[in-house]
DSSP file (Angstrom, degrees, kcal/mol; ACC not computed):
  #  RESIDUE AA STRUCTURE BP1 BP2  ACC     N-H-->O    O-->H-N    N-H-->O    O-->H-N    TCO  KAPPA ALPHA  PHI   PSI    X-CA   Y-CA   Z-CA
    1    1 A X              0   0    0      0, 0.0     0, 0.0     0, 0.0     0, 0.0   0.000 360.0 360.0 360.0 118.9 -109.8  -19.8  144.1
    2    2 A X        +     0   0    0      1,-0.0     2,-0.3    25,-0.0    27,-0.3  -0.214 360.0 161.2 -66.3 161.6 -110.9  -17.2  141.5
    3    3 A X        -     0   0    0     24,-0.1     2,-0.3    25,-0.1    24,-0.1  -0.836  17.4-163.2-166.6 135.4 -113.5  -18.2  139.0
    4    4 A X        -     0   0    0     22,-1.3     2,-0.6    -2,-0.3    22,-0.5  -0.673  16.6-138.1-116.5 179.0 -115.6  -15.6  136.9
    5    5 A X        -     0   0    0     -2,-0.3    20,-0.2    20,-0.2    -2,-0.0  -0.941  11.8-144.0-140.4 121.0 -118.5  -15.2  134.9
    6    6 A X        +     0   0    0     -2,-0.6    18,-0.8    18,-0.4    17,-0.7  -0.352  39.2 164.3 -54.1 142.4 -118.8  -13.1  131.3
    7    7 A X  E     -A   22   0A   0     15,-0.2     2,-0.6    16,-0.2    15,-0.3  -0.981  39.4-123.7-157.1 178.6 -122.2  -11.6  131.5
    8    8 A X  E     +A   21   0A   0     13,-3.7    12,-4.2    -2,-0.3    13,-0.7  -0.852  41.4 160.3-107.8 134.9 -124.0   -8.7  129.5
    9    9 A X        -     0   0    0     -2,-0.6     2,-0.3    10,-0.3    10,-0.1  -0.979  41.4 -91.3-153.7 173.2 -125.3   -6.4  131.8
   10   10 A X    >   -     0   0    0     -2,-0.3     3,-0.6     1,-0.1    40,-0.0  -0.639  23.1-129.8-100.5 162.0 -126.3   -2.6  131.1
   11   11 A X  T 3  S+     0   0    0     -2,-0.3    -1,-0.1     1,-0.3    -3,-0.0   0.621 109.6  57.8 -75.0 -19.0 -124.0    0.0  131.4
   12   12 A X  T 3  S+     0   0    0      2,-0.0    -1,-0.3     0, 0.0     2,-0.1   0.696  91.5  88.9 -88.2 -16.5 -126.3    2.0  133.4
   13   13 A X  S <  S-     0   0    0     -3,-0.6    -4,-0.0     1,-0.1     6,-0.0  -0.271  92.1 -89.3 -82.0 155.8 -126.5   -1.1  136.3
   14   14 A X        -     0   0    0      1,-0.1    -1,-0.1     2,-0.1    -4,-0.0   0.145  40.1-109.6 -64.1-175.0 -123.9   -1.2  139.3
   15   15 A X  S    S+     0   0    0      1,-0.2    -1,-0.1     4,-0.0    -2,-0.0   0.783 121.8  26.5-100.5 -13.3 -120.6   -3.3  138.5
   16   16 A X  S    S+     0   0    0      3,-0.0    -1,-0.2     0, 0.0    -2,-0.1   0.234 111.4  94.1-119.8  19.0 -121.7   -5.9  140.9
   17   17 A X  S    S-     0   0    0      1,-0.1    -4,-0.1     0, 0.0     0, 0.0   0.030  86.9 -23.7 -92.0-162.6 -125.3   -5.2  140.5
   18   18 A X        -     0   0    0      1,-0.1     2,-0.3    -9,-0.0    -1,-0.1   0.161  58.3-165.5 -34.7 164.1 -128.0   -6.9  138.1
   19   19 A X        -     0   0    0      1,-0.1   -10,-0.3   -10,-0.1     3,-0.1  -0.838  18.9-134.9-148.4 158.5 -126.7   -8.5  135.0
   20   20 A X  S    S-     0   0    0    -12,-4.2     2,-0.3     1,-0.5   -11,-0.1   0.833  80.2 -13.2 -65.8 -63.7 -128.8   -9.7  131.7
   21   21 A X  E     -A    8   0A   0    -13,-0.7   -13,-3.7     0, 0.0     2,-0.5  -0.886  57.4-117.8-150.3 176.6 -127.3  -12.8  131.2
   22   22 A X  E     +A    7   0A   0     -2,-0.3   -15,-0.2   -15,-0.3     3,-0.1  -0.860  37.5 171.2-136.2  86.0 -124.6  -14.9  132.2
   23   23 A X        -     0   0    0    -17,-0.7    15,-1.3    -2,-0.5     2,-0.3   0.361  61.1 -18.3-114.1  16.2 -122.6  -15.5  128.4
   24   24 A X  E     -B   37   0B   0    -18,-0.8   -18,-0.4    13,-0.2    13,-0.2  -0.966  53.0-116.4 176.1 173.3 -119.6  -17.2  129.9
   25   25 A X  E     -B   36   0B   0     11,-0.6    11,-3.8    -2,-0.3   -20,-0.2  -0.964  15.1-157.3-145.3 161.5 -117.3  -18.1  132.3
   26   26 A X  E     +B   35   0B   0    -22,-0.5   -22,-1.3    -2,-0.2     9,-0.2  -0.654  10.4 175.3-121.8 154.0 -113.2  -17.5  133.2
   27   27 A X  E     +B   34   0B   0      7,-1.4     7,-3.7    -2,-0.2   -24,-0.1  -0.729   5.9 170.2-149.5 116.2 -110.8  -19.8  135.4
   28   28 A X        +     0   0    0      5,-0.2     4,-0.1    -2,-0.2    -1,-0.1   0.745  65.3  78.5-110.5  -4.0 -107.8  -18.2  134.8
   29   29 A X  S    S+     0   0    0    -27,-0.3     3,-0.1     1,-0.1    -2,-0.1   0.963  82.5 103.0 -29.5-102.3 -106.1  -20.7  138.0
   30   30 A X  S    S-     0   0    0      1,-0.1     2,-0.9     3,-0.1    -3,-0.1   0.277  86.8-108.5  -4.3  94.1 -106.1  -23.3  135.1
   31   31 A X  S    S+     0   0    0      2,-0.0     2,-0.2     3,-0.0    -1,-0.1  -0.550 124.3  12.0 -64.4  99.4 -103.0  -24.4  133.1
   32   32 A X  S    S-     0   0    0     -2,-0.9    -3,-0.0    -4,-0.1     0, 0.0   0.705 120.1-113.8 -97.3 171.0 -103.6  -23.1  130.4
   33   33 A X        -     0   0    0     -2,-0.2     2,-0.6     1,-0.1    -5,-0.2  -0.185  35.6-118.6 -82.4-177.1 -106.5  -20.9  132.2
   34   34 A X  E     -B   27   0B   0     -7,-3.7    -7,-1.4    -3,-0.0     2,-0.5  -0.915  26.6-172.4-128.7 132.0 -110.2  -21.9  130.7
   35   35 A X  E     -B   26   0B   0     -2,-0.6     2,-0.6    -9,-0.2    -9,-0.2  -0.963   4.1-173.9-131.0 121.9 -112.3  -19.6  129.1
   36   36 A X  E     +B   25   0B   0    -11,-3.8   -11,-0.6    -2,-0.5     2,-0.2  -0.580   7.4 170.8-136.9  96.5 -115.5  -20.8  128.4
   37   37 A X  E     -B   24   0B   0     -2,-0.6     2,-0.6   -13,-0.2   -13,-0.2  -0.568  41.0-129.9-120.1 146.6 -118.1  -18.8  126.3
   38   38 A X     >  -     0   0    0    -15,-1.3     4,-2.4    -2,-0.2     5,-0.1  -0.846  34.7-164.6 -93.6  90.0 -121.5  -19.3  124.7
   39   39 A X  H  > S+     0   0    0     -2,-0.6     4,-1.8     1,-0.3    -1,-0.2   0.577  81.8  54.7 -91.2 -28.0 -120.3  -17.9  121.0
   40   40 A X  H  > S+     0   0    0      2,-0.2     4,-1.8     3,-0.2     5,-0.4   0.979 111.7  43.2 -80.2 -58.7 -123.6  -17.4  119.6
   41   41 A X  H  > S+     0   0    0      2,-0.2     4,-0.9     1,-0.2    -2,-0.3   0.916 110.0  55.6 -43.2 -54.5 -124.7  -15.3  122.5
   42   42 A X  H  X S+     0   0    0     -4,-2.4     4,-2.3     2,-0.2    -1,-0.2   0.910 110.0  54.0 -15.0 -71.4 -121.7  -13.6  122.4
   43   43 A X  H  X S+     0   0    0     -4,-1.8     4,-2.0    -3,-0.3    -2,-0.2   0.784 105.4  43.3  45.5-119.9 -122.6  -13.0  119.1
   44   44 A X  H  X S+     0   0    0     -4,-1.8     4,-0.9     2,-0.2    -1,-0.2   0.394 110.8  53.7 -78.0 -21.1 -125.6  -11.8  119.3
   45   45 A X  H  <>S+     0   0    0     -4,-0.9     5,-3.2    -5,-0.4    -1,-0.2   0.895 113.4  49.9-101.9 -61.5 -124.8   -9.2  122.4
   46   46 A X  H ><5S+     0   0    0     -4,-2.3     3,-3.9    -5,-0.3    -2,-0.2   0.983 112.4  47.3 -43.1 -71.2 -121.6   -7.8  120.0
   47   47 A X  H 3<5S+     0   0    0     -4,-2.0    -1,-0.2     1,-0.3    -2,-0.2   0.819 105.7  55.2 -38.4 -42.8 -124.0   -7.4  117.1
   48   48 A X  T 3<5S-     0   0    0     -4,-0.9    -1,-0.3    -3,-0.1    -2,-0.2   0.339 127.6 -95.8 -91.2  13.2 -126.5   -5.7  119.1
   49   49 A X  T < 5 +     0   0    0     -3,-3.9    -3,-0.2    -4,-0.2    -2,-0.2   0.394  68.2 153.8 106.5  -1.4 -123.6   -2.8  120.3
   50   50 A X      < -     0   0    0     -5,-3.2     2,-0.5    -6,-0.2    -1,-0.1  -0.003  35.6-144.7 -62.5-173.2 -122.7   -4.3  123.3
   51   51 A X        -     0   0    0      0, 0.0    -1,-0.1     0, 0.0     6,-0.1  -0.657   9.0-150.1-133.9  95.3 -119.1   -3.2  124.3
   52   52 A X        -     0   0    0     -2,-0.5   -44,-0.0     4,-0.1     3,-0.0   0.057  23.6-110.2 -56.2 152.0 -116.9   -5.8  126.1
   53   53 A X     >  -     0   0    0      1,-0.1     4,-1.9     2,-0.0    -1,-0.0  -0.041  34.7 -99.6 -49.2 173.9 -114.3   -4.7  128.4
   54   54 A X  H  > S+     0   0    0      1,-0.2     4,-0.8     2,-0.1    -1,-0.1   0.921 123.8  43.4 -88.1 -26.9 -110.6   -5.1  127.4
   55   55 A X  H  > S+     0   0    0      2,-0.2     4,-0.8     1,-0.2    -1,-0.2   0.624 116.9  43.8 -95.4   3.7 -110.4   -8.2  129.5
   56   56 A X  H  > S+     0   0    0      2,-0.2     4,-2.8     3,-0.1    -1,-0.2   0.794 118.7  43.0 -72.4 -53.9 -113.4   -9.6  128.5
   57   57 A X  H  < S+     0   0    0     -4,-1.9    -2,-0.2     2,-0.2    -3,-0.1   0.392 110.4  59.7 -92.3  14.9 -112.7   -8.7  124.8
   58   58 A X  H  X S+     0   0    0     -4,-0.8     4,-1.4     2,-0.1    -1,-0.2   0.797 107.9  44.0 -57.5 -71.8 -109.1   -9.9  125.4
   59   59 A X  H >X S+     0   0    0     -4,-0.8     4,-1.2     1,-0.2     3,-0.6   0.978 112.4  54.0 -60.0 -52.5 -110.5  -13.4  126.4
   60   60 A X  H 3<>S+     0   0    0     -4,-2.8     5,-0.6     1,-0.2     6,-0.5   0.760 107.4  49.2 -46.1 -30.7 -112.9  -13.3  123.4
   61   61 A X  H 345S+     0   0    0      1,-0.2    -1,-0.2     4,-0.2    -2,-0.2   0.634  98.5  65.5 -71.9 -27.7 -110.1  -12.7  121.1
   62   62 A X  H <<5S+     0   0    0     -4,-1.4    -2,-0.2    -3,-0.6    -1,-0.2   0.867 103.7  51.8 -80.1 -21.6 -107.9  -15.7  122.5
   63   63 A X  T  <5S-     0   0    0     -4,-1.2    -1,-0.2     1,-0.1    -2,-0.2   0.778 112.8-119.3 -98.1 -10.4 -110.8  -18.2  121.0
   64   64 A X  T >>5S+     0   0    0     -4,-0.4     4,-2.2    24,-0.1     3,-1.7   0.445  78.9 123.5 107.6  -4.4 -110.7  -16.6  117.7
   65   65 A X  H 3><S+     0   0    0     -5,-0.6     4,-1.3     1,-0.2     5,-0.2   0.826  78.2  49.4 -61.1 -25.6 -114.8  -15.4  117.8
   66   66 A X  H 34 S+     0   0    0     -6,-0.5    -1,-0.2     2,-0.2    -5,-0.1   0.504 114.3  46.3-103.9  -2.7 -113.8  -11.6  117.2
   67   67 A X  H <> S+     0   0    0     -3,-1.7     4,-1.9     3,-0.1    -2,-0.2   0.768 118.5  42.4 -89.2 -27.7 -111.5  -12.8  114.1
   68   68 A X  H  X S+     0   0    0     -4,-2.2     4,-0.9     2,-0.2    -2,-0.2   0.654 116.2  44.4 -99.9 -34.4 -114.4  -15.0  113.0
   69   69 A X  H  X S+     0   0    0     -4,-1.3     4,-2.6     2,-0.1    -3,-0.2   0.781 114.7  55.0 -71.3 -65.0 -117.6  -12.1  113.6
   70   70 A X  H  > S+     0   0    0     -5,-0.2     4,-0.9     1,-0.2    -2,-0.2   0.925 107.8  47.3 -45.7 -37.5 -115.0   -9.6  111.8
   71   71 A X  H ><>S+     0   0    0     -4,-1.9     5,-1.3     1,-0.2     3,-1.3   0.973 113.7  49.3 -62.5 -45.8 -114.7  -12.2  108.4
   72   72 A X  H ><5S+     0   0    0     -4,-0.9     3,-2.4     1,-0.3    -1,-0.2   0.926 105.4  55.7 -80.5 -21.7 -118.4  -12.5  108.3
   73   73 A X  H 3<5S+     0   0    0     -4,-2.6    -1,-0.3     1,-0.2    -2,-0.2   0.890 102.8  54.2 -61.2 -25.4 -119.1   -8.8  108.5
   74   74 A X  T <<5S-     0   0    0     -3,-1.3    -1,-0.2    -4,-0.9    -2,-0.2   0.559 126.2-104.1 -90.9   4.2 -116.9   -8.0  105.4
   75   75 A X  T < 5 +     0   0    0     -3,-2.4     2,-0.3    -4,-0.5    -3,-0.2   0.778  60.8 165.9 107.2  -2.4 -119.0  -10.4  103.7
   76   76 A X      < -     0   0    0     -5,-1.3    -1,-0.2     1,-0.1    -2,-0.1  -0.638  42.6-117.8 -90.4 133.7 -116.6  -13.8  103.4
   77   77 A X    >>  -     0   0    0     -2,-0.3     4,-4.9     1,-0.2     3,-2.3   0.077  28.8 -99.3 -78.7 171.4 -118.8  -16.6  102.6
   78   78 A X  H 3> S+     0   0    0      1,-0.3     4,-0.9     2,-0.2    -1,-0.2   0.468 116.8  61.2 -67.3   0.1 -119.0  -19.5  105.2
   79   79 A X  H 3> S+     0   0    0      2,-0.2     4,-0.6     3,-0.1    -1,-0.3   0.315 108.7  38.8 -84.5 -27.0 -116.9  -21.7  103.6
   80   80 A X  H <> S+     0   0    0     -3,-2.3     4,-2.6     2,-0.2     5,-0.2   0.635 105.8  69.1-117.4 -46.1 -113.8  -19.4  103.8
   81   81 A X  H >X S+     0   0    0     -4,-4.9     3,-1.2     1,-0.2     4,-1.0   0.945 101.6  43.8  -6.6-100.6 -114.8  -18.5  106.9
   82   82 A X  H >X S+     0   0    0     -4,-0.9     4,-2.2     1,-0.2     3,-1.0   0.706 112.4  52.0 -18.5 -60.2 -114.0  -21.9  107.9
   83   83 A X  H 3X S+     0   0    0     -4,-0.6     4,-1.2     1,-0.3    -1,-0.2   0.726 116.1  37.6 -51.7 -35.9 -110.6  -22.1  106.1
   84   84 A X  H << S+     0   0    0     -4,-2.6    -1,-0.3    -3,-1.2    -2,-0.2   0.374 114.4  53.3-115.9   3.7 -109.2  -19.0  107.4
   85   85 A X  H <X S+     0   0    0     -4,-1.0     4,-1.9    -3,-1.0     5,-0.2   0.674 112.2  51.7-106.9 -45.1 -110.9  -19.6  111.4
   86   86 A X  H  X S+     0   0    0     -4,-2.2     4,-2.1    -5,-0.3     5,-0.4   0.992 111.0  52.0 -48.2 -59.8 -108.9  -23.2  110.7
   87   87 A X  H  X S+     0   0    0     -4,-1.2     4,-0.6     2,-0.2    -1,-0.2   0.711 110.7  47.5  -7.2 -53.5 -105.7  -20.6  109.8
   88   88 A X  H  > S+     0   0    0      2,-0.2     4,-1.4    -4,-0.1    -1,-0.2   0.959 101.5  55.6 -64.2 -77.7 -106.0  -19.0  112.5
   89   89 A X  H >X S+     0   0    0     -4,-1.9     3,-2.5     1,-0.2     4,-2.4   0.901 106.4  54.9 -14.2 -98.5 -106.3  -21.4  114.7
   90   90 A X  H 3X S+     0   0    0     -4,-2.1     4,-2.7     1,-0.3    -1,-0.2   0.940 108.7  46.6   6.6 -79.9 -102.9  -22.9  113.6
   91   91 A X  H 3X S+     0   0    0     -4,-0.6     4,-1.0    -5,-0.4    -1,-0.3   0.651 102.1  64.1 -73.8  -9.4 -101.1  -20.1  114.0
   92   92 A X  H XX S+     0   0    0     -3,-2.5     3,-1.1    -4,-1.4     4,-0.5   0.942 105.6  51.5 -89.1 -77.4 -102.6  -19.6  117.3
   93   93 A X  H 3< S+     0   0    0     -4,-2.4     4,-0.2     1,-0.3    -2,-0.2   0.734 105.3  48.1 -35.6 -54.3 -101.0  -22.6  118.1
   94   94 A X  H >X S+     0   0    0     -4,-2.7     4,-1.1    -5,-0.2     3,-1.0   0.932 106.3  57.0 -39.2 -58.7  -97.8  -22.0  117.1
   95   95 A X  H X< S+     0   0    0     -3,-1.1     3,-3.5    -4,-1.0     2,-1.6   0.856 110.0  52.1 -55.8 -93.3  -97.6  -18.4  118.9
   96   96 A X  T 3< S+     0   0    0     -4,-0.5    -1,-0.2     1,-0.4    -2,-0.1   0.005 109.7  45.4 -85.6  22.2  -98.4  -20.4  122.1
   97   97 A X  T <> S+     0   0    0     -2,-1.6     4,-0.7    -3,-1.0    -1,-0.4   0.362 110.2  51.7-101.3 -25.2  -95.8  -22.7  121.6
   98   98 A X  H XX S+     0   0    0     -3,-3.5     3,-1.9    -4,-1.1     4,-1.3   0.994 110.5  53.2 -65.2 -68.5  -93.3  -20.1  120.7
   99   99 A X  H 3> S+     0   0    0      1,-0.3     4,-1.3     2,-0.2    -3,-0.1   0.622 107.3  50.5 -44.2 -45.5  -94.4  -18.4  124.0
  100  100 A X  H 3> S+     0   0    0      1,-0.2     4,-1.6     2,-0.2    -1,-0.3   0.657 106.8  51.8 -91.1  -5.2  -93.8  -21.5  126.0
  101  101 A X  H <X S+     0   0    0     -3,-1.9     4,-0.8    -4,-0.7    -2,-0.2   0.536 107.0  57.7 -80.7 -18.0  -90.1  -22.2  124.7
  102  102 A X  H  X S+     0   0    0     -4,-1.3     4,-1.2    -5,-0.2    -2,-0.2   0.937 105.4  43.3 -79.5 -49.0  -89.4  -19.0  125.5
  103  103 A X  H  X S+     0   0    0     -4,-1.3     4,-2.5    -5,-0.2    -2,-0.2   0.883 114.3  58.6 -54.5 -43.7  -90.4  -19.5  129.1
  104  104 A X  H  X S+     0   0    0     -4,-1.6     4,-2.1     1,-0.2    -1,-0.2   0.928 111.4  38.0 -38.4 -55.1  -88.4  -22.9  129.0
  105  105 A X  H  X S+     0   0    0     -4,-0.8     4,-1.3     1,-0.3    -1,-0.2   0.851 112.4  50.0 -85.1 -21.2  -85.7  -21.6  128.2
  106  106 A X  H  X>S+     0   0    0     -4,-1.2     4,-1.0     2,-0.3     5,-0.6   0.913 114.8  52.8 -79.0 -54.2  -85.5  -18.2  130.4
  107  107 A X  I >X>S+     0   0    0     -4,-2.5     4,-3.4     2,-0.3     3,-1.3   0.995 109.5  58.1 -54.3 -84.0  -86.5  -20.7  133.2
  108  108 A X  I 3X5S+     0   0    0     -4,-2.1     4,-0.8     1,-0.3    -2,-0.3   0.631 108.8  37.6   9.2-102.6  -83.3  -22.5  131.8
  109  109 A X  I 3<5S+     0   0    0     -4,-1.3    -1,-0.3     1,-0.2    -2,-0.3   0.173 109.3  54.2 -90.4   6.7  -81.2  -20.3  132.2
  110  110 A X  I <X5S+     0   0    0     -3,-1.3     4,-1.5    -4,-1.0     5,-0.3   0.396 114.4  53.4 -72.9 -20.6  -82.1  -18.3  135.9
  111  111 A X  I  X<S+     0   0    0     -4,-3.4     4,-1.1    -5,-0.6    -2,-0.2   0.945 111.4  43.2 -76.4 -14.5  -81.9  -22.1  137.2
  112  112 A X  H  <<S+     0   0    0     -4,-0.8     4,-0.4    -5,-0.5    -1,-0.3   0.634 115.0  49.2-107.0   3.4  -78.2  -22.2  135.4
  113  113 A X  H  > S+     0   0    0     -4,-0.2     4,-0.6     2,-0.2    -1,-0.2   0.542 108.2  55.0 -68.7 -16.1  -77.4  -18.7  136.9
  114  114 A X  H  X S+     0   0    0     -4,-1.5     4,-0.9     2,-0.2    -2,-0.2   0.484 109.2  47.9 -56.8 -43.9  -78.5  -19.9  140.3
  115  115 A X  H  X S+     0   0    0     -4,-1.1     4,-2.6    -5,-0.3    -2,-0.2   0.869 112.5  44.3 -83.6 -33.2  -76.2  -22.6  140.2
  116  116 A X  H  > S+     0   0    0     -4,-0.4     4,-2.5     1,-0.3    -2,-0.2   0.888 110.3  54.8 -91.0 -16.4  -73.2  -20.8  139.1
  117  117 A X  H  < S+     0   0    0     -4,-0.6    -1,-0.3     2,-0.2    -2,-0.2   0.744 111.7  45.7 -55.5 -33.2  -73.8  -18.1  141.4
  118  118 A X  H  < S+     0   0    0     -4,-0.9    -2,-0.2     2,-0.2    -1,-0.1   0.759 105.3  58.9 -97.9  -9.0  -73.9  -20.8  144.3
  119  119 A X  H  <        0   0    0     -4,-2.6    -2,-0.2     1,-0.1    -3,-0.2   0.912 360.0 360.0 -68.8 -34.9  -70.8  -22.6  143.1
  120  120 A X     <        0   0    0     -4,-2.5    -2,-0.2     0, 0.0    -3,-0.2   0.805 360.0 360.0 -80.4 360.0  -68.6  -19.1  143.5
């Protein structure tokens, strides 16, 4: 069963060698899969130049932290912050309700092409 852990490590270190720290962990076996990150450390590692991967900064982007570090860099006070990470959020929700009616329904319809294929 996979299960990972985000960490900061330097670029210069092996890919399975030494690490800094340990800033998360992935389960992607889990409906819907669990991603589970320490956001100030995150943070703080982003701020100081680190550079995620794309599937690292893929999972950081599904919890809304790289929409929510981009508002406070341009300067949007903490208050609006809030309002628009709530926004998000939302709409986040939506998309991954869209996503799964789509699946529904595609699932749907191979199970009702499966039947009419085995009635001729």
């Amino acid at each position: 069963m996979p299960f990972y852990q985000i960490v900061a490590s330097d670029s210069r270190s092996p890919r399975d060698g030494k690490f800094l720290e340990v800033i998360g962990h992935y389960n992607p076996t889990a409906k819907p899969h669990a991603v589970i990150i320490e956001r100030d450390r995150v943070a703080y590692w982003l701020n100081v130049g680190a550079q995620p991967t794309a599937t690292v900064r893929s999972l950081i982007r599904g919890t809304g932290l790289l929409h929510e570090l981009n508002l406070l860099r341009r300067g949007v006070s903490e208050s609006d912050v809030a309002a628009q990470m709530e926004a998000w959020q939302q709409k986040e929700a939506e998309r991954r309700q869209k996503r799964l009616t789509v699946k529904i329904r595609r699932r749907q319809a191979k199970k009702a092409a499966e039947a009419g294929a085995a009635e001729a």
